[in-house]
N, C-alpha and C positions, 0 to 999 in steps of 0.2 A: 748493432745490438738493439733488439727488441726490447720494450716495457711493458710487463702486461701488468695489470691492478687491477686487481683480486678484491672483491668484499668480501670480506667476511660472515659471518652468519648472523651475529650482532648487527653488523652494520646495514644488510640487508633488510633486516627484523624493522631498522630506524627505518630507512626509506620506504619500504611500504606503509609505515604505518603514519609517516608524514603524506605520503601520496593519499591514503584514505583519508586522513584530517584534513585534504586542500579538498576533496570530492566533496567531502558534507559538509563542509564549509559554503561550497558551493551550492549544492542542493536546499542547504538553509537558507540562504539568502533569497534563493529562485523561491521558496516556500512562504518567506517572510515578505517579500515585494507582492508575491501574487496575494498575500492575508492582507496587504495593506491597499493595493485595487478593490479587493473586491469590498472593504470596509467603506474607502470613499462612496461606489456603488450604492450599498447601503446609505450611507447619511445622505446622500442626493436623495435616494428615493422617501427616505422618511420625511426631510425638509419637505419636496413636495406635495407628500401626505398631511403633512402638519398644516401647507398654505393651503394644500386642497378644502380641507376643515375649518379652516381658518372664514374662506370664502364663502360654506354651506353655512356658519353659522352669522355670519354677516348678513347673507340673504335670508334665513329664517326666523332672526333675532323677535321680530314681530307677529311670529305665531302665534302667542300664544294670547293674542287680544281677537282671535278670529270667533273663537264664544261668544266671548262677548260683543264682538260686532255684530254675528247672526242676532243674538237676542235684541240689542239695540235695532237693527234692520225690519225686524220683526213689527218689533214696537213703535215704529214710525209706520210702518203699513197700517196696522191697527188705525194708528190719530189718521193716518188721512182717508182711512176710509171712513171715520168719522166726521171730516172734512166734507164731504160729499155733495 
């Protein structure tokens, strides 16, 4: 004697619609790993822009005495050509 089981229409209605909630369950996950790569991506590259900046204003901390170094520069040409 054979057993054949049968679902129902209800019970059919549940499996797919557990089958869909394991899918996008899925697809979220695969959505939310790939938001959370490309976030680290991001903060790498901003950290490096931050150091990058970090180093331009290190090397040019002393610009702004270049004025006045010309006019001083100036100003000793002057006395030593009074020196003469």
């Amino acid at each position: 004697m054979t057993t054949v089981i049968a679902l129902t229409a209800n019970q059919t209605a549940w499996l797919l619609t557990l089958v869909a909630g394991v899918v996008v369950l899925v697809v979220v996950a695969l959505l939310l790993e790939m938001l959370r790569r490309t976030v680290l991506k991001v903060e790498a590259s901003v950290l490096e822009a931050w150091e990058a900046g970090r180093r331009v204003e290190h090397n040019t901390i002393g610009t702004f005495l270049l004025k006045s170094t010309r006019e001083r520069g100036a100003e000793l040409v002057e006395e030593l050509e009074h020196h003469r």
